[in-house]
N, C-alpha and C positions, 0 to 999 in steps of 0.2 A: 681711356679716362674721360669722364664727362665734365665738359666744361660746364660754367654759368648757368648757360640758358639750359641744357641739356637737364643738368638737375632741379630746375625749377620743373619742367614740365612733367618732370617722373613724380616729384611732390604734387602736383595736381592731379595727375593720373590716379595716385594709389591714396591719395589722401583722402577721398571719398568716393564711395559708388554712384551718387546718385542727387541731382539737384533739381530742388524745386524753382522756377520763375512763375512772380504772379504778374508784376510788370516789366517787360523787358523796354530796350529802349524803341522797339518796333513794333509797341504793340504785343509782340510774341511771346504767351504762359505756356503751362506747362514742363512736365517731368522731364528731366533731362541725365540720360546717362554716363556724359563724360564733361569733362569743361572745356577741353580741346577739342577741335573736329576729329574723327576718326579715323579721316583723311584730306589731304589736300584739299581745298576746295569744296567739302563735304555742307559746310556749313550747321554742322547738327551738334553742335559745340554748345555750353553757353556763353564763351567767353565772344561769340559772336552778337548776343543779345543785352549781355551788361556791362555797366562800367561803373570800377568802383568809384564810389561818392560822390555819382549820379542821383540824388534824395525822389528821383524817382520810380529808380530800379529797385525792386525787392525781391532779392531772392535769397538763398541758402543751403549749405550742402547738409545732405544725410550719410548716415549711415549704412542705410540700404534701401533700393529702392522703393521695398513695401511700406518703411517708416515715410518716408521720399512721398511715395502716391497715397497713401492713406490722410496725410495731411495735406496736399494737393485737394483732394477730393475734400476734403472736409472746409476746406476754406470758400470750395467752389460753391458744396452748396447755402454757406452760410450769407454767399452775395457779397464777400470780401474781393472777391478778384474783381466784378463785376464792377462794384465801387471804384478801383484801380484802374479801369479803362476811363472814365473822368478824366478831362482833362484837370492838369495840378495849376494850379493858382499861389498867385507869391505868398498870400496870408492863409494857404490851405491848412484845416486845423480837424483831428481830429477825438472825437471826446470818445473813451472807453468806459464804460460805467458797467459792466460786467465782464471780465476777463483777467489776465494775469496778474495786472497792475493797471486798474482804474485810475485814469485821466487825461489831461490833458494832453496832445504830443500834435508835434509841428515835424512833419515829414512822415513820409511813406514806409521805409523801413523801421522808424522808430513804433510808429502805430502797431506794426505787425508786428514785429520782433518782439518788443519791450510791453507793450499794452495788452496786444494780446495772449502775448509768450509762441505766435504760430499758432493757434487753436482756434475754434469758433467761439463767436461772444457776441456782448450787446453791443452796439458803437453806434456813433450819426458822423458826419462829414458837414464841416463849418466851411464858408468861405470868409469868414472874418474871425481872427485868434479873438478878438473882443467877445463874440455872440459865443466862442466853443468855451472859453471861460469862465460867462456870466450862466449859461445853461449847465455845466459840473458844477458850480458852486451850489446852484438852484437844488440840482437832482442830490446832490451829497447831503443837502440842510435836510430835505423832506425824506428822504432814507432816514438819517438819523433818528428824524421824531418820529418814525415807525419802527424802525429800531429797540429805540428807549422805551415806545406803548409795548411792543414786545414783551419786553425782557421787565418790564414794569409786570407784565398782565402772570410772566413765569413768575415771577417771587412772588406774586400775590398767592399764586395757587399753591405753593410749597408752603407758605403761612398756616393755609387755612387747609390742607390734606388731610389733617388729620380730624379736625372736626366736622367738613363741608359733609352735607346732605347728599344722597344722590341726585338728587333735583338739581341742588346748585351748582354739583360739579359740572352736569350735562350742560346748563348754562354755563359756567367758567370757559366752559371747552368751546361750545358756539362763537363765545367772543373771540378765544383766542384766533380760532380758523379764523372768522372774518377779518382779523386783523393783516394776519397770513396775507388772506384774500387780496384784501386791498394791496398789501404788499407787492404782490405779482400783476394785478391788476393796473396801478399805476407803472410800474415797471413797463408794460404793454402799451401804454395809450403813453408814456416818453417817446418811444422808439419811432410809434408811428405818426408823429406828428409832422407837418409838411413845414419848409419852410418860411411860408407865409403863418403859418399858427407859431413857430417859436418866435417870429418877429412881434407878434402881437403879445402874447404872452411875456415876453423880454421886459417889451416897452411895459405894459402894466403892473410888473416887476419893480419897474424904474421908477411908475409915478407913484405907486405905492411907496416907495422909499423914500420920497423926497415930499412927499404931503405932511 
């Protein structure tokens, strides 16, 4: 008969094939096939690498290995892991403004888990919850009115389909793309903007508001 501990570790044996760490508490990522060692002393475990509600350990079990490395690999190349070798900071804050569930999140596993859902996406890394705050409120207002030019510029053309020229449709269309355009275009020049520009940008944010 198996005592306590005996059937806790047969539930982690067979409860999942295969886990992924992106930050372990050593530094150590990576696919990982058991959570126990394999043996004594083996250390190839991951219960050697994490601890729970450690907010800077993130990892989590799969199903199967190839669900396991295929999202591994997807994260890797997206510079999420990479991100994660950072050292963490008390007010570490990260914004998601493309992924599962866009916004705000304080801690490493909620980032990935919950923001991203485990997939690639857009993101920045704040060292002050204030600036990852003021920058999603920023990015969410100006999405919107691109948004709404959108969806303004579709029901204009649903209006007028039936009577529009071929002339004016080929312009209707133009604007629409551009708008698109800008859409993606802005999205692009958010993500790469350094430090030292979202601080400047912030502050001109600020004095703007209060002029």
């Amino acid at each position: 008969m198996m005592n306590q501990t005996d059937t806790k570790t047969t539930l982690w044996k067979n409860r999942n094939k295969a886990y992924v760490v992106l930050s372990g508490l050593d530094g150590v990522h990576g696919v990982f096939t058991s959570f126990l060692d394999s043996h004594a002393g083996a250390g190839d475990g991951v219960s050697n690498h994490v601890k729970q509600g450690d907010h800077g350990c993130v990892w989590r079990a799969f199903e199967s290995f190839e669900a396991a490395k295929a999202t591994y690999d997807e994260l890797l190349r997206n510079g999420i892991q990479q991100t994660l070798t950072l050292p963490a900071t008390p007010n570490e804050s990260f914004v998601v403004y493309r992924g599962a569930r866009p916004g705000v999140y304080y801690g490493r596993q909620k980032f990935v888990s919950k923001g991203l859902g485990w997939r690639s996406g857009g993101y920045r890394r704040f060292e002050s919850k204030k600036d990852a705050r003021n920058a999603f409120t920023s990015y969410k207002t100006r999405i919107d009115l691109i948004e709404q030019a959108l969806q303004e510029e579709k029901e204009r053309k649903d209006r007028e389909v039936q009577t529009s020229t071929s002339d004016s449709e080929g312009k209707e269309s133009k604007t629409g793309d551009a708008l698109a355009g800008f859409d993606q275009e802005f999205d692009t020049k958010w993500a790469s903007l350094t430090d030292e520009q979202w601080a400047a940008l912030l502050q001109e944010e600020k004095d703007l508001s209060e002029a």
